[in-house]
MMTF fields as JSON, N, C-alpha, C and O atoms, coordinates in Angstrom:
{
  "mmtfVersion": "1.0.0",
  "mmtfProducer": "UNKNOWN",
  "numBonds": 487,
  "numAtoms": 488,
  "numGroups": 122,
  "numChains": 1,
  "numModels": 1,
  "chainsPerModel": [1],
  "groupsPerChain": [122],
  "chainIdList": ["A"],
  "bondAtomList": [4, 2, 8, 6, 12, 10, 16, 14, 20, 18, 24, 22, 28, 26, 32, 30, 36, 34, 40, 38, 44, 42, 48, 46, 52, 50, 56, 54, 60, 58, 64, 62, 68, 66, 72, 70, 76, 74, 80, 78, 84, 82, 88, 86, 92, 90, 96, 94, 100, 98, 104, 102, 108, 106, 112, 110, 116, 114, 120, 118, 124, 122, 128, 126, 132, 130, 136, 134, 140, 138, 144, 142, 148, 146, 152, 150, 156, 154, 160, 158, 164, 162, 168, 166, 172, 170, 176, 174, 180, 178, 184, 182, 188, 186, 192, 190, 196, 194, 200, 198, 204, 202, 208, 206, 212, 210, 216, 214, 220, 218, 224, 222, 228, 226, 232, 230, 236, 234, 240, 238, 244, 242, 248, 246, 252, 250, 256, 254, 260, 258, 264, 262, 268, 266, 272, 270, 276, 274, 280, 278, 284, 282, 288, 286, 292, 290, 296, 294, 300, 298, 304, 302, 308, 306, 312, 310, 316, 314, 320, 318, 324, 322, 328, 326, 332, 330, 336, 334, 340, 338, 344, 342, 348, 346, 352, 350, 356, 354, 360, 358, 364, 362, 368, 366, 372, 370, 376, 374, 380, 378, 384, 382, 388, 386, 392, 390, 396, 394, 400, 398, 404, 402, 408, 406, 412, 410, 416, 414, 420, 418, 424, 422, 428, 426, 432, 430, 436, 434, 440, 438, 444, 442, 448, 446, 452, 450, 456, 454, 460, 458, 464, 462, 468, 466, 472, 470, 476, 474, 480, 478, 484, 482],
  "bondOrderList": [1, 1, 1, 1, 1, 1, 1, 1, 1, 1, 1, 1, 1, 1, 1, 1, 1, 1, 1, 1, 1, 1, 1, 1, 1, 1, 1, 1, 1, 1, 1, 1, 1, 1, 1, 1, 1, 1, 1, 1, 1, 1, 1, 1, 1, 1, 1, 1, 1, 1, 1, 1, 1, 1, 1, 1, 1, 1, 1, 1, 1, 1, 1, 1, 1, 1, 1, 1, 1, 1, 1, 1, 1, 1, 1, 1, 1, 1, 1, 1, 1, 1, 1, 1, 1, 1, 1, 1, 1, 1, 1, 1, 1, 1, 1, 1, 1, 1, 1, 1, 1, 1, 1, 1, 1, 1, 1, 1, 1, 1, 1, 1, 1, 1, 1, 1, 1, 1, 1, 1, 1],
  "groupList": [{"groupName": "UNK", "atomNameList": ["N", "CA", "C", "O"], "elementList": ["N", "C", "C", "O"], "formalChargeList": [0, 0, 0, 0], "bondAtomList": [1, 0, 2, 1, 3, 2], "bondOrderList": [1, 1, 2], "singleLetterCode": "X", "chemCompType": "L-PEPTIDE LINKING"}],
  "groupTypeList": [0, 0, 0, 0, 0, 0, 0, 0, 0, 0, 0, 0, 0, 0, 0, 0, 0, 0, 0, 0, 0, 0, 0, 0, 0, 0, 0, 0, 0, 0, 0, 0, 0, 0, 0, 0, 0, 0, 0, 0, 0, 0, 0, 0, 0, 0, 0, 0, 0, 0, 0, 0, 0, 0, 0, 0, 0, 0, 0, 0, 0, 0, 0, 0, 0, 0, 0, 0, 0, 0, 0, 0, 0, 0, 0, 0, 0, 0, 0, 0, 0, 0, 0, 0, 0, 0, 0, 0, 0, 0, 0, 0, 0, 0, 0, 0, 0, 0, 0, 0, 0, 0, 0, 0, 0, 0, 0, 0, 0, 0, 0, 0, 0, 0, 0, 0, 0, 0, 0, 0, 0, 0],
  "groupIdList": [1, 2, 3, 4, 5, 6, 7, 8, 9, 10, 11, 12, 13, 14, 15, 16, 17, 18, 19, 20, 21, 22, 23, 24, 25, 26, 27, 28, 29, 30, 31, 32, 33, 34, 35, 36, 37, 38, 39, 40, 41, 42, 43, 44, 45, 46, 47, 48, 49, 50, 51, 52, 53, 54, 55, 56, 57, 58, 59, 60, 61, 62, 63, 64, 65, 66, 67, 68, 69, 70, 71, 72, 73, 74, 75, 76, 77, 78, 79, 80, 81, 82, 83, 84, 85, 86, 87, 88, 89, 90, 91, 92, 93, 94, 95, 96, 97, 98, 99, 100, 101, 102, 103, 104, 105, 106, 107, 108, 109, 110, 111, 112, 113, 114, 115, 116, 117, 118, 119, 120, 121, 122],
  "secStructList": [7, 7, 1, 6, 6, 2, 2, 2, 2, 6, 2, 2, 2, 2, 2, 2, 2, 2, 6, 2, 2, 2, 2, 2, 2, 2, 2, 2, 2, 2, 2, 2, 2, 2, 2, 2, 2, 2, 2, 2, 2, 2, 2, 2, 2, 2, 2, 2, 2, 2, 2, 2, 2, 2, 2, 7, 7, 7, 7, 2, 2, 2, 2, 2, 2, 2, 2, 6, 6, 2, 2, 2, 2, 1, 7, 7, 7, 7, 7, 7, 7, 7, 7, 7, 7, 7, 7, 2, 2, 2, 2, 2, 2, 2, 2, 2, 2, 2, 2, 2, 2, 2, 2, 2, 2, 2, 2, 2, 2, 2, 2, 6, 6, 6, 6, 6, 1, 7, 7, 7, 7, 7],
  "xCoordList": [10.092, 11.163, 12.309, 12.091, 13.557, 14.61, 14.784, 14.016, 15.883, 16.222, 17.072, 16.759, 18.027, 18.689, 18.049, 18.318, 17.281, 16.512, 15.503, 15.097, 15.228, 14.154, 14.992, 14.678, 15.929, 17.177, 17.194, 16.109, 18.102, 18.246, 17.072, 17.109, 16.106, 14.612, 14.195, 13.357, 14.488, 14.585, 15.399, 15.118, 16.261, 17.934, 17.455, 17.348, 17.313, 16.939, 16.082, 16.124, 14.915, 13.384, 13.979, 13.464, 15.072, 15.378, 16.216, 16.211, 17.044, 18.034, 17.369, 17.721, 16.135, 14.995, 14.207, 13.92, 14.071, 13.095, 14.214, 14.105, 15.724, 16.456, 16.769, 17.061, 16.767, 16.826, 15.766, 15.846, 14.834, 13.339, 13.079, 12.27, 13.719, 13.098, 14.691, 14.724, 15.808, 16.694, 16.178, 16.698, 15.671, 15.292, 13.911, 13.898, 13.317, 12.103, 12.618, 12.255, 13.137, 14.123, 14.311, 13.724, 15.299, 16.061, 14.898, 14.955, 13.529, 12.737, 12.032, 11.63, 11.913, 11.005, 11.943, 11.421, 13.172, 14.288, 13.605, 13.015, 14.171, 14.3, 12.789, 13.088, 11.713, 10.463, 10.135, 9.411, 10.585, 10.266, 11.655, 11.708, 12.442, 13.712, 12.889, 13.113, 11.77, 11.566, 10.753, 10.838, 9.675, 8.307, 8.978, 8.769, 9.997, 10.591, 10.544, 9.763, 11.811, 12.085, 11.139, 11.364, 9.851, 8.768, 8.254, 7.743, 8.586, 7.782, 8.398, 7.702, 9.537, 10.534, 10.467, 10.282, 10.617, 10.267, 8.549, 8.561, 7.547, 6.691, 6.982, 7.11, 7.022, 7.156, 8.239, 8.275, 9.038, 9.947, 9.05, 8.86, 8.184, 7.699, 6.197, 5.48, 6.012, 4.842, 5.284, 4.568, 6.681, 7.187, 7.861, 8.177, 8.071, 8.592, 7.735, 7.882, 6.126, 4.99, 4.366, 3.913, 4.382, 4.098, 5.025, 4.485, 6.358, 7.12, 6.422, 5.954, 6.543, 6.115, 4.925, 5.006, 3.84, 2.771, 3.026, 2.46, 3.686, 3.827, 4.833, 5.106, 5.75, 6.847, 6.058, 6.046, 5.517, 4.792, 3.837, 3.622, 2.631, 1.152, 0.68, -0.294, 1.26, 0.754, -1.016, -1.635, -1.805, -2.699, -3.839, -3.665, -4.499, -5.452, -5.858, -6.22, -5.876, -5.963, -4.578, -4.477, -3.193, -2.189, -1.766, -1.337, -2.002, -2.472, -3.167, -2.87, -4.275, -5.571, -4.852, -5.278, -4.144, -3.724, -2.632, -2.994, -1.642, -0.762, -1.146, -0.936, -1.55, -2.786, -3.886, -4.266, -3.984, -4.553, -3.586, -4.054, -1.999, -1.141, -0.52, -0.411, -0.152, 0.268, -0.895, -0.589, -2.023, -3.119, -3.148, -3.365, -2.897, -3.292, -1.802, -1.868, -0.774, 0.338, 0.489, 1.223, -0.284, -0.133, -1.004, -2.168, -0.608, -1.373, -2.468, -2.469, -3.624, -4.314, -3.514, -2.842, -3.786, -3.37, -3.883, -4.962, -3.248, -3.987, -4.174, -3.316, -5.249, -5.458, -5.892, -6.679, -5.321, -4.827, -6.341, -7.13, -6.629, -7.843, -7.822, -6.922, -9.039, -9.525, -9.576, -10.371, -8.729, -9.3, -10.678, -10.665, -11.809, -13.257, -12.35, -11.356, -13.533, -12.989, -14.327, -15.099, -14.524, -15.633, -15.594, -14.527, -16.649, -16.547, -16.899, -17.508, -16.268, -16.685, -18.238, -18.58, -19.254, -20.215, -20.945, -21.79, -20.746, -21.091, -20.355, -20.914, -19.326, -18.565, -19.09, -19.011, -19.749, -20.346, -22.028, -22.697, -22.157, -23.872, -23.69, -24.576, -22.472, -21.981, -22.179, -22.927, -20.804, -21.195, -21.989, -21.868, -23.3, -24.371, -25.331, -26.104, -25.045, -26.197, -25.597, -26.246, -23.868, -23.565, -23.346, -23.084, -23.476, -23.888, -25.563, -26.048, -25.969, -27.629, -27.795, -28.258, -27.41, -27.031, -26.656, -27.317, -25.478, -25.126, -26.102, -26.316, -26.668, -27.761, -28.654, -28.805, -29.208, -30.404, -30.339, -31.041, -28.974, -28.051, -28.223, -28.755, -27.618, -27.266, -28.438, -28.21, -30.103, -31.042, -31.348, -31.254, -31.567, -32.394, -31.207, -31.75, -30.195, -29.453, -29.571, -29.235, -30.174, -30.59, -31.791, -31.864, -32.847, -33.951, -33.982, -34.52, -32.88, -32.652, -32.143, -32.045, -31.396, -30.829, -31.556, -31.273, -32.629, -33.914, -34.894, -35.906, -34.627, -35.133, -34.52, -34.626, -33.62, -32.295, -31.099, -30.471, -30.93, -29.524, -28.76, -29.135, -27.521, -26.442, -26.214, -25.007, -26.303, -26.438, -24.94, -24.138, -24.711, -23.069, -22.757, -23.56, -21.683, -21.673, -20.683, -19.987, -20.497, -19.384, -19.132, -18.287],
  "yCoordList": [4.55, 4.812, 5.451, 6.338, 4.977, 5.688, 7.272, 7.982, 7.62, 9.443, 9.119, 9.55, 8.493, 7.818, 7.883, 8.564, 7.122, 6.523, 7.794, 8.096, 8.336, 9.155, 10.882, 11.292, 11.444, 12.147, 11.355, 11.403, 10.62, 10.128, 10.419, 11.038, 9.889, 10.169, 11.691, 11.996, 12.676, 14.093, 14.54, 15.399, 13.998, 14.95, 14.24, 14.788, 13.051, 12.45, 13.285, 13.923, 13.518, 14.293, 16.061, 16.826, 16.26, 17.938, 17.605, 18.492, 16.244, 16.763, 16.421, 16.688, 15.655, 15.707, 16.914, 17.158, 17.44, 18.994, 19.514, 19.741, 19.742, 20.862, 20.369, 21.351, 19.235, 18.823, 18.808, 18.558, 19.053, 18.54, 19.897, 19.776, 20.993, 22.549, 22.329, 22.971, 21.499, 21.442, 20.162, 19.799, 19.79, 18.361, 19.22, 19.101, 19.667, 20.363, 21.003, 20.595, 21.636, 23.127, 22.32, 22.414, 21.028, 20.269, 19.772, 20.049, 18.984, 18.193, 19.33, 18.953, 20.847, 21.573, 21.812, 21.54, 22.305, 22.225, 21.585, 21.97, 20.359, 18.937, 19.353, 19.834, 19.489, 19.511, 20.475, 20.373, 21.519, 22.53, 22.515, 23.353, 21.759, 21.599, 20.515, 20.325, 19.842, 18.244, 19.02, 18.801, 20.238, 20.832, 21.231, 20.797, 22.277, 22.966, 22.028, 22.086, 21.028, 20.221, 19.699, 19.559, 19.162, 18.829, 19.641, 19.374, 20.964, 22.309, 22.356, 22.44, 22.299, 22.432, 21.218, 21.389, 20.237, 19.106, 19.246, 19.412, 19.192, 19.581, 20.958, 20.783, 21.92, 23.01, 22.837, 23.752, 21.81, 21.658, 21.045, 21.418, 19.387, 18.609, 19.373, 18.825, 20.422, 21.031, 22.199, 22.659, 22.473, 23.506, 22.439, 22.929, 21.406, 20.092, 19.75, 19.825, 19.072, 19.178, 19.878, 19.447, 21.543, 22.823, 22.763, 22.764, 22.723, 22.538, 21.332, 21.633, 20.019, 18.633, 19.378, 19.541, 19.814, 20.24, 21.108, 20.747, 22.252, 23.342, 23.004, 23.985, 21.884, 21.315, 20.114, 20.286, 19.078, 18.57, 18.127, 17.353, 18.848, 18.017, 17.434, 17.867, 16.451, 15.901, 15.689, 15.614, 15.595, 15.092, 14.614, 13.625, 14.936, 13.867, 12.588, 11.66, 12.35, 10.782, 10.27, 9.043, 11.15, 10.282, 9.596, 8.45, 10.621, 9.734, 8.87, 7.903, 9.164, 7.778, 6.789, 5.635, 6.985, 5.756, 5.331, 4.252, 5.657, 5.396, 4.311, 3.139, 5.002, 4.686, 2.924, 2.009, 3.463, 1.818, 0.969, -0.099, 1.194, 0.395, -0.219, -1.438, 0.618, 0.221, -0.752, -1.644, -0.36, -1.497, -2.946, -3.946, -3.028, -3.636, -5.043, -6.237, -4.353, -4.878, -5.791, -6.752, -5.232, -6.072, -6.904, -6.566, -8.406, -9.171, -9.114, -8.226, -10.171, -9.778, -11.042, -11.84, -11.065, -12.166, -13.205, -13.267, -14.17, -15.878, -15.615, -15.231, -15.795, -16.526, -17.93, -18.46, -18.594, -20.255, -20.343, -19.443, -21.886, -22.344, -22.948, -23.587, -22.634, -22.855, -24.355, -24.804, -25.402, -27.035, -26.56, -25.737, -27.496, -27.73, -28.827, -29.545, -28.309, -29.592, -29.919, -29.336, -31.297, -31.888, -33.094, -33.228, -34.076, -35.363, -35.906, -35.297, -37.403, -38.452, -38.211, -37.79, -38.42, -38.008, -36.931, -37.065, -35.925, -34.502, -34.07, -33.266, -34.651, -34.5, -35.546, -35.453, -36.765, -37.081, -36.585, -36.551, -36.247, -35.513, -34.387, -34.336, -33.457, -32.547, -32.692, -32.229, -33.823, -34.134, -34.538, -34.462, -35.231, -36.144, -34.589, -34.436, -33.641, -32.709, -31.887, -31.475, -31.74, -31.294, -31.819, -31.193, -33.303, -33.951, -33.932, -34.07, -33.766, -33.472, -32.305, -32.3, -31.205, -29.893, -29.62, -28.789, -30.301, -30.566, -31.302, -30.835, -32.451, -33.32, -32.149, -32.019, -31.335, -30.975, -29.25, -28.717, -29.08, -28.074, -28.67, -28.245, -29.837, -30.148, -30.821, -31.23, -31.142, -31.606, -30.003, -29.869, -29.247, -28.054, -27.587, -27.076, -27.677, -27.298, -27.881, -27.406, -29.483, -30.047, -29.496, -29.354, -29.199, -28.539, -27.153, -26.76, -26.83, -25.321, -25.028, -23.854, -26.384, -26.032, -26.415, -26.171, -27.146, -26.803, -25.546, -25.553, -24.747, -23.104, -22.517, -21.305, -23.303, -22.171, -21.404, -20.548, -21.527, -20.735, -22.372, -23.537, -21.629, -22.669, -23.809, -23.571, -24.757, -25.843, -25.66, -24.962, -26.253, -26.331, -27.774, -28.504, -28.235, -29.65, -30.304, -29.367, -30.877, -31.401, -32.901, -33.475],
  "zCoordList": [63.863, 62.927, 63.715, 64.541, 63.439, 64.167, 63.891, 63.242, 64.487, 63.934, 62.903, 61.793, 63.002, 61.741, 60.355, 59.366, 60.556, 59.104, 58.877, 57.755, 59.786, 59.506, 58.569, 57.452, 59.421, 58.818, 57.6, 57.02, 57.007, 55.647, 54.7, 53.636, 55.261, 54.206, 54.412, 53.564, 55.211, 54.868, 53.824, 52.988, 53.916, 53.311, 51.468, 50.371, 51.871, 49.767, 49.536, 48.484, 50.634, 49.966, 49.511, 48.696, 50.283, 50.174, 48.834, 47.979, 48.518, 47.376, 46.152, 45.004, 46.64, 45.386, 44.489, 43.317, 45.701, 45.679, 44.805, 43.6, 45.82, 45.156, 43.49, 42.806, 42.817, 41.551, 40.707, 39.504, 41.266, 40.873, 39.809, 38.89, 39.985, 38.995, 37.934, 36.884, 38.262, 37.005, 36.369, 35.314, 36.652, 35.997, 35.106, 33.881, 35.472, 34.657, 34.077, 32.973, 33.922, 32.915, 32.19, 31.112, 32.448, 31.095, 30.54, 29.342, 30.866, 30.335, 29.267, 28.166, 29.726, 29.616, 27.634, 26.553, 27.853, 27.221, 25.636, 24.626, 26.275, 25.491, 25.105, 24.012, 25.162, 24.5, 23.836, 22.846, 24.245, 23.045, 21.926, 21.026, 22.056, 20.838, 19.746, 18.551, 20.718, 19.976, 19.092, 17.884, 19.699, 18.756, 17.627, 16.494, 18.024, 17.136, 15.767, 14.817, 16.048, 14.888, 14.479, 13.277, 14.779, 14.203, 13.149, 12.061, 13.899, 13.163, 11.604, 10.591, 11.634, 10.742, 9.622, 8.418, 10.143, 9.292, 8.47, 7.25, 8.991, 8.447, 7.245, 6.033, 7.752, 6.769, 5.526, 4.703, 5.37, 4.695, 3.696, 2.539, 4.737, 3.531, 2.855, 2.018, 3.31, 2.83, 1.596, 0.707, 1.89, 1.058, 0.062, -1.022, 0.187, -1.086, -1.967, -3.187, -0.947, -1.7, -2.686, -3.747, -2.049, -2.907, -4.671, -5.777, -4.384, -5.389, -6.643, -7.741, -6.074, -6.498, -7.29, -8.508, -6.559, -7.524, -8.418, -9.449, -8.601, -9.405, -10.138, -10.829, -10.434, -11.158, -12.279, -13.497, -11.687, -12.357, -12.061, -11.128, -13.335, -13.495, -14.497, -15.112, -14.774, -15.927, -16.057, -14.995, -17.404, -17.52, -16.754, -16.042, -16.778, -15.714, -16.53, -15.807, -17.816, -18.284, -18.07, -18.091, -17.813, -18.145, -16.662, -16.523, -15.545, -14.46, -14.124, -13.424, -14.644, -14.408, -15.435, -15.41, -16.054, -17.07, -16.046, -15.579, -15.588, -14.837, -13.577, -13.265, -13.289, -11.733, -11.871, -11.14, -13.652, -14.024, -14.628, -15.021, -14.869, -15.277, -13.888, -13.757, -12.945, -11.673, -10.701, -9.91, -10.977, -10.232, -10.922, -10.237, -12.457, -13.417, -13.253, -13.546, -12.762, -12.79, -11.132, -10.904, -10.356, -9.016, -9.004, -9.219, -8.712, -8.585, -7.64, -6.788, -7.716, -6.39, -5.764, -6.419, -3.933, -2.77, -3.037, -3.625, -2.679, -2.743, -1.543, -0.747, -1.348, -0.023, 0.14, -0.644, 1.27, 1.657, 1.765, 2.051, 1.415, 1.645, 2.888, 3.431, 3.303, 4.918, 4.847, 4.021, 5.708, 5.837, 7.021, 7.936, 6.509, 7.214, 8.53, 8.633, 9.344, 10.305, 10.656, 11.417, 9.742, 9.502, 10.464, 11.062, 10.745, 11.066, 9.561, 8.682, 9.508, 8.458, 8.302, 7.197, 9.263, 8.699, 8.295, 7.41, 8.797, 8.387, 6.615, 5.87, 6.325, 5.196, 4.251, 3.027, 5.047, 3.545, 3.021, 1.989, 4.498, 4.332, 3.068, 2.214, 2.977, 2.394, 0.756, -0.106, 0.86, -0.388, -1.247, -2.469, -0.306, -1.064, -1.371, -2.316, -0.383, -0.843, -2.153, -3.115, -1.864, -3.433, -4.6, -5.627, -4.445, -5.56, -6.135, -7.258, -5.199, -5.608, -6.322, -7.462, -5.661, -6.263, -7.553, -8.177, -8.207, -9.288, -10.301, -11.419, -9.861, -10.506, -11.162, -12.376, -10.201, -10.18, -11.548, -12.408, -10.86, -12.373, -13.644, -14.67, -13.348, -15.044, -15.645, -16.784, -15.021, -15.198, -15.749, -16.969, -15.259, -15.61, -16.911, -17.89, -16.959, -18.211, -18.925, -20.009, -18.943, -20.135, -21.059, -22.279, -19.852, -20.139, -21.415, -22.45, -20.301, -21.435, -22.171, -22.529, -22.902, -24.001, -25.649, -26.821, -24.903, -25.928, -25.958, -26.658, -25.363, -25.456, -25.934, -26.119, -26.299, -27.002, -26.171, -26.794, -25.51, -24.531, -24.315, -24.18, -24.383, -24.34, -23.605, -23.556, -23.039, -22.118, -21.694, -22.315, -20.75, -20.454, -20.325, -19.743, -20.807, -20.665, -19.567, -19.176, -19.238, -18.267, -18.454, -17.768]
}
């Protein structure tokens, strides 16, 4: 390494050092300003909260009624139907077994609607 190059990479490393304890002061700074305001924000929404409760409590049925008008009012999600990714023959194996399936339903619902419980018709 030359004396050149080698000087230069002293003098950056010394004006590093000498910045290196104002650069911490400011960082040090800047972080306890950030706690602070954290601190503050919290105690505000805890002293808002406090209020909220001691201002109003309605009922405990008129909440649970509330609570079941607002659930009652959102729909539930569709969710998209999954396409099978069948082969031609696996999809008709499918169907022949849920057509059997069905057979074998509406055979036993015939059955039982001479015992008396309702048959279903289709």
């Amino acid at each position: 390494m030359k004396l050149k190059t080698l000087k230069k990479k002293v003098d950056r490393l010394e004006a590093r050092l000498k910045e290196g304890p104002k650069k911490l002061a400011k960082l040090k700074r800047k972080l306890d300003a950030m706690v602070a305001a954290r601190q503050r924000k919290d105690q505000k929404k805890a002293a808002a909260r406090a209020v909220a409760r001691q201002t109003a409590r309605p009922s405990a049925a008129a909440a649970k009624k509330t609570v079941k008008e607002v659930s009652a009012k959102k729909p539930a999600p569709v969710r998209a139907k999954r396409k099978l990714n069948l082969s031609p023959e696996r999809r008709a194996q499918l169907s022949a077994a849920m057509k059997a399936r069905w057979e074998a339903k509406r055979a036993s619902g015939a059955t039982n609607s001479s015992d008396g419980s309702p048959a279903q018709s289709s």
